[in-house]
C-alpha positions in Angstrom: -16.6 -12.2 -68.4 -13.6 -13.0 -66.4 -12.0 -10.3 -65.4 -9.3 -12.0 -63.1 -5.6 -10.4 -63.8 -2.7 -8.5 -62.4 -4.2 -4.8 -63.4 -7.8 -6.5 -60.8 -5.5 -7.5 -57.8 -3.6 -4.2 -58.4 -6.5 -1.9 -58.4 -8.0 -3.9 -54.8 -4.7 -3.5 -53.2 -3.9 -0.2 -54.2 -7.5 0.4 -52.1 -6.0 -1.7 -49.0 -3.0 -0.1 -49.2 -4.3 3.6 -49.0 -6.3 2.4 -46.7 -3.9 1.3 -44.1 -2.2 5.3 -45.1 -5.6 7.0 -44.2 -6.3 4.6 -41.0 -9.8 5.8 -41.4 -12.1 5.8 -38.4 -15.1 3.6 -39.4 -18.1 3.9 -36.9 -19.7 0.9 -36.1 -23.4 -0.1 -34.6 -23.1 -3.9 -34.2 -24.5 -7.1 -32.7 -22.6 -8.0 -29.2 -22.1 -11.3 -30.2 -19.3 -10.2 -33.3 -18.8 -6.7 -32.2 -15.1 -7.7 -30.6 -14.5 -9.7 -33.9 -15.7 -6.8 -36.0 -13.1 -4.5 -33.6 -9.9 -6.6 -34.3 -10.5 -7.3 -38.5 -11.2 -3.7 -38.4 -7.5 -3.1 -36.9 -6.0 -6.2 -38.6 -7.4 -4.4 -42.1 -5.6 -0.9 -41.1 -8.9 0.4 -40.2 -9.8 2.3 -36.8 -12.8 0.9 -35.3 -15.3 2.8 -32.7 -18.2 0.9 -31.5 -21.1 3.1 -30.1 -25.2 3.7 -29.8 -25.4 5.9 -27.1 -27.5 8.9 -28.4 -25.3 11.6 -26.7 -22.0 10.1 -28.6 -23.5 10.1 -31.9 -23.1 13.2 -33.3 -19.3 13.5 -32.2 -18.5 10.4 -33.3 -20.2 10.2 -36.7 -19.2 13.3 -37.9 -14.9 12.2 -37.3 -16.1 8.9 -39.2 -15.0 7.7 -42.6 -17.8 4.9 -43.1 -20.7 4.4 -41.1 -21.2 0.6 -40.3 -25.2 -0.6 -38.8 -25.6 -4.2 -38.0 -29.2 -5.5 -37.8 -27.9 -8.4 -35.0 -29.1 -8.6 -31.7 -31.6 -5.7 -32.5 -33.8 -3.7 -30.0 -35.7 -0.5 -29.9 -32.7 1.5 -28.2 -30.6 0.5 -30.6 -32.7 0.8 -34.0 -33.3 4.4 -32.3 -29.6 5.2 -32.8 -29.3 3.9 -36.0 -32.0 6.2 -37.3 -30.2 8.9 -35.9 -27.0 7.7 -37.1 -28.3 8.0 -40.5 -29.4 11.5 -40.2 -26.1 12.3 -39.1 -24.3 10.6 -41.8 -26.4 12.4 -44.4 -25.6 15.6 -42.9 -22.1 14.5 -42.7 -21.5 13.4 -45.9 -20.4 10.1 -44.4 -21.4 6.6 -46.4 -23.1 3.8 -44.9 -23.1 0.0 -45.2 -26.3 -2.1 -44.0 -26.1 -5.5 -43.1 -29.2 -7.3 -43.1 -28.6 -9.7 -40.2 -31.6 -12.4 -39.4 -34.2 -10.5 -42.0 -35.8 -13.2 -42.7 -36.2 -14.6 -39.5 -38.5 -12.0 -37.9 -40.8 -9.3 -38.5 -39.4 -6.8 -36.2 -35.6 -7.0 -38.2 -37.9 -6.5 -41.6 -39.8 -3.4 -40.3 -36.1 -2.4 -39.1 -34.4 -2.8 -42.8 -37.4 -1.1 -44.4 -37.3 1.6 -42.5 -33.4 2.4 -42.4 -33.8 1.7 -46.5 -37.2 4.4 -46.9 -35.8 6.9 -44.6 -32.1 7.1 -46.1 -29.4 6.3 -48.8 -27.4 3.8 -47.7 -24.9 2.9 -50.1 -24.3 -0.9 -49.9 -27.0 -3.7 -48.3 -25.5 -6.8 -47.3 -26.8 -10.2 -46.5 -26.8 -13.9 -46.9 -29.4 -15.5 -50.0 -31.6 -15.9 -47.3 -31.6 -12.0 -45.7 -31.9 -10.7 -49.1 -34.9 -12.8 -50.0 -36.1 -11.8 -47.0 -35.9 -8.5 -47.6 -37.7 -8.8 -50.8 -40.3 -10.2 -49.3 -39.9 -14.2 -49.2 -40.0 -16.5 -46.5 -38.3 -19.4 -45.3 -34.8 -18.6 -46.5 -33.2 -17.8 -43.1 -32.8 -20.3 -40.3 -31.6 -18.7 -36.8 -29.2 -15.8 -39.0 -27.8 -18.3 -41.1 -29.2 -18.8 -45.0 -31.0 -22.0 -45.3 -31.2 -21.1 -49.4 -28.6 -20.6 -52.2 -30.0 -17.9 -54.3 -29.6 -17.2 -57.9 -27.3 -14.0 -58.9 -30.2 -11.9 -60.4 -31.3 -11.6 -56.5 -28.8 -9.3 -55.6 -29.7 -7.5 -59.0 -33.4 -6.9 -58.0 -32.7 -6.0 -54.5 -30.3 -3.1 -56.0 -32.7 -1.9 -58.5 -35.7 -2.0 -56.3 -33.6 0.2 -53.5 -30.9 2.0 -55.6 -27.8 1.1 -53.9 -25.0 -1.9 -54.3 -26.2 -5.3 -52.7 -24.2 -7.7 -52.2 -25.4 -11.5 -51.4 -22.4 -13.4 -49.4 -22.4 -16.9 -49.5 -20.2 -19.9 -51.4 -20.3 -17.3 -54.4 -20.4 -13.7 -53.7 -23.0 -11.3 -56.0 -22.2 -7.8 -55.6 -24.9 -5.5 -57.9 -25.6 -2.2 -59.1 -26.9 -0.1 -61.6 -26.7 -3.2 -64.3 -23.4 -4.4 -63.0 -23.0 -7.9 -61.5 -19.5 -8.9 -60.3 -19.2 -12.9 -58.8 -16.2 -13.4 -56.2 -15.6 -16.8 -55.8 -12.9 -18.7 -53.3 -12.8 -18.4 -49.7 -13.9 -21.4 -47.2 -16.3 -23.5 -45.8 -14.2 -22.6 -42.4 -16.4 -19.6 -42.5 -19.1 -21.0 -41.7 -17.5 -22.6 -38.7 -17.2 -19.7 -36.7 -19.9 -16.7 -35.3 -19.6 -13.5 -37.3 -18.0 -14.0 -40.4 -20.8 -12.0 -42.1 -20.5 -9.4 -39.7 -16.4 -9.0 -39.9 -17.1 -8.8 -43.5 -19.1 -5.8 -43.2 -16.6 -4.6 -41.7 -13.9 -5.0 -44.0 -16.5 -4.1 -47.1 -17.2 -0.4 -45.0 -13.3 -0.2 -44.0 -13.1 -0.4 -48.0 -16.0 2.2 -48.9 -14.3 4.9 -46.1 -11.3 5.2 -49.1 -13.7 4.7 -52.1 -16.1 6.7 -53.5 -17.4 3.9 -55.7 -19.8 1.9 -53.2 -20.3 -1.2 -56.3 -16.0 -1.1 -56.7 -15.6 -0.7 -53.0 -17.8 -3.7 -52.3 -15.8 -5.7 -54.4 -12.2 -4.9 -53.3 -13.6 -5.8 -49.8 -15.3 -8.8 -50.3 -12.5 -9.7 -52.3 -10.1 -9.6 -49.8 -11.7 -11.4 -46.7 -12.4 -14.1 -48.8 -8.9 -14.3 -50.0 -7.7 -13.9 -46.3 -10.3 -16.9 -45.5 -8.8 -19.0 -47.6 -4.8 -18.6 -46.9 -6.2 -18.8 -43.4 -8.1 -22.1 -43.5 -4.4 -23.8 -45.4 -2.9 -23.3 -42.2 -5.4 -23.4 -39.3 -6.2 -26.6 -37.6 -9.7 -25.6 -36.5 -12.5 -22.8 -35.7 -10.6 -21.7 -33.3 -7.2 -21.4 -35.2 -9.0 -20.2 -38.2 -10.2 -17.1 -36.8 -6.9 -15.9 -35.3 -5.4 -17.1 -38.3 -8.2 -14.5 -40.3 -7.2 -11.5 -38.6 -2.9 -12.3 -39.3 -3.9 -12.6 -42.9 -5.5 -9.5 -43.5 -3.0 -7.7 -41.1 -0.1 -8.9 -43.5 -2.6 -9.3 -46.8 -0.2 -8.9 -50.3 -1.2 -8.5 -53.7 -0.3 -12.3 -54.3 -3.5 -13.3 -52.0 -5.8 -12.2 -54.7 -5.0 -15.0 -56.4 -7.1 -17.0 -54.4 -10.1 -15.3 -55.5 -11.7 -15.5 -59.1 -13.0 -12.1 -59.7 -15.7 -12.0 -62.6 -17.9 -9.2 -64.1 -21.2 -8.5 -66.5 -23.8 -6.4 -67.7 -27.2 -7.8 -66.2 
């Protein structure tokens, strides 16, 4: 069912905009490579970004957060460490988290990492590429470097959420976001995306920027997804290149209307 209309944009925007009220502090464990990028689409959004790991910090900084935000990128034992504890913190806390599922796929060590944040804790939305969520489900081949090397039909994203009870959403031309016999598609955006490192990760950003105001992980994931990939595409109509494109990303969602929905088709049904 399409469900594309005025009373769709006006129920995302009315999320961005109490957003950019609440500047809500969303805590961030990221990959170095898109951890600036993460920073300014964070601010650009309305957001407040913090990026730590340190073990001593943890405790202060989770419990002030809105949205906690763990990044599978550039992983190591330090790190994967903090994020465990940064889970037990959030739980205690009461704060929600969002997963990205960077590179599973690709290596064992990011596997045993996903498994383990996803058997110890709720997290309340997994994100990844076709190729990181088949990964996570136990196939092989689908991720070359920590890009997807498959496109993935939507009931993917529906077995992943049933088989760990949260919203997944699988990025990629078309966007599947899942839960609890829901399925919403997002389509638009650009193939500029794909030009630049860390669009996945900025998106993560924007989709727990999203959840730190909503209480509904599934409609959250939406409204977030949503916009970046509305931003992406008013941004590639006036970049002239990567480089353009992703300067271009972060003015779009810092002055992002209700019009720039429209560059989205929004779509819903019962799986």
């Amino acid at each position: 069912m399409d469900s594309t209309s005025d009373g769709v944009y006006s129920k995302y925007y009315a999320q961005l905009e109490l957003l950019r009220r609440r500047k809500p502090l969303i805590h961030h464990i990221v990959n170095y490579v898109a951890m600036n990028d993460c920073a300014n689409v964070t601010l650009s959004l309305g957001a407040l970004p913090v990026m730590t790991h340190h073990p001593e910090e943890l405790e202060d900084i989770v419990s002030r957060s809105s949205a906690l935000y763990l990044n599978l990128g550039t992983p190591d034992q330090e790190r994967f460490h903090s994020m465990l504890l940064a889970l037990r913190l959030a739980e205690r806390y009461g704060v929600p988290v969002v997963l990205d599922l960077v590179g599973v796929g690709a290596t064992r060590f990011r596997g045993t990492m996903a498994a383990k944040i996803l058997g110890d804790s709720h997290v309340g939305v997994v994100k990844g590429n076709g190729g990181e969520v088949l990964g996570l489900l136990g196939g092989v081949g689908g991720v070359r470097g920590v890009d997807s090397a498959v496109e993935v039909e939507p009931r993917v994203a529906s077995e992943a959420s049933e088989k760990y009870g949260c919203v997944v959403a699988v990025t990629g031309v078309t966007d599947y976001v899942a839960s609890g016999g829901r399925l919403c598609r997002i389509e638009g955006g650009s193939d500029m995306f794909t030009r630049i490192t860390g669009a996945g990760d900025m998106a993560g950003s924007v989709v727990a920027s999203f959840l730190a105001v909503n209480t509904d992980p599934f409609d959250a994931c939406v409204g977030g997804l949503a916009t970046f990939k509305a931003a992406g595409s008013l941004s590639a109509a006036k970049c002239r290149g990567p480089g353009s494109f992703r300067t271009q990303l972060f003015d779009e969602l810092f002055n992002f209307g209700v019009d720039g929905y429209s560059h989205v088709k929004i779509s819903f049904e019962e799986v």
